[in-house]
N, C-alpha and C positions, 0 to 999 in steps of 0.2 A: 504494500500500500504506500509506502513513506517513498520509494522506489520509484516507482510512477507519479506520484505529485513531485517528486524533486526532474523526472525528466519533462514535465507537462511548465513546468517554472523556467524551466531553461538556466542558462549561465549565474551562478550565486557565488561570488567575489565577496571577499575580507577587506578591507582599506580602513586607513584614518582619517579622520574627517580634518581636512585643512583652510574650509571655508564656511561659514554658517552664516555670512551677511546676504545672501540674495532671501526673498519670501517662498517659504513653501522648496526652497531648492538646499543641497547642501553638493558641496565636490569633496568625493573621494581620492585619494591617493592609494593607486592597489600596486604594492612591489612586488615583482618576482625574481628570480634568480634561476638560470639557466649555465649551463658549459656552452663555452664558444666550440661552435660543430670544427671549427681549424686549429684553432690555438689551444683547446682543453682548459681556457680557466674559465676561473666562475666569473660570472658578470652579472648586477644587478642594475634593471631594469626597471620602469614604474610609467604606470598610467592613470590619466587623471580621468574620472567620470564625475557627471551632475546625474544626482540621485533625489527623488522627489521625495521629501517628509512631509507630510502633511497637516503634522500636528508641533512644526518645530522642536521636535524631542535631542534629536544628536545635536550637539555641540563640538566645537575646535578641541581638537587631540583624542574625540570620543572612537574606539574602533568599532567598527560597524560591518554588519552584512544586507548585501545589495543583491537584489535581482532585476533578473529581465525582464520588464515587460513590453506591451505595445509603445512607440512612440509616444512622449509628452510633448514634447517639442523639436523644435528643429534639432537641440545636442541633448536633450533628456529623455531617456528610452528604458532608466532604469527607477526600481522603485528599495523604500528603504526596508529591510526584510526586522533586522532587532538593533539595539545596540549590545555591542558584544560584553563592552570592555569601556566603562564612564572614564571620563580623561580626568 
């Protein structure tokens, strides 16, 4: 059961929240870390998303999990799932 709503949810990223001033918006910072497919070292890497809260709950330095949903706007496509981890 948990199985099939986690693939019916689509993509569900961990980040920190590095921005809490837009309404109703928050931006995530999601790092990952990878080996460079040539060179063998580790390299870390980070992407920024705009995550819709709706009830202004997460706050800057709060970690948080994000999912996918339908489009919100033109750069906001994901929604806020919990706060993990209060800053």
């Amino acid at each position: 059961m948990a199985q099939e709503l986690q693939e019916k949810m689509g993509k569900v990223l961990v980040g920190e929240v590095v921005s809490d001033k837009m309404d109703k918006t928050i931006t995530v910072k999601v790092s990952r870390t990878f080996t460079h497919p040539l060179y063998r070292k580790t390299v870390r890497s980070f992407k920024k998303y705009k995550a819709h809260d709706e009830n202004s709950t997460a706050k800057m330095g709060d970690v948080v999990e994000i999912a996918e949903c339908r489009p919100l706007s033109k750069t906001k496509h994901m929604v806020l799932s919990r706060v993990v981890q209060p800053a």
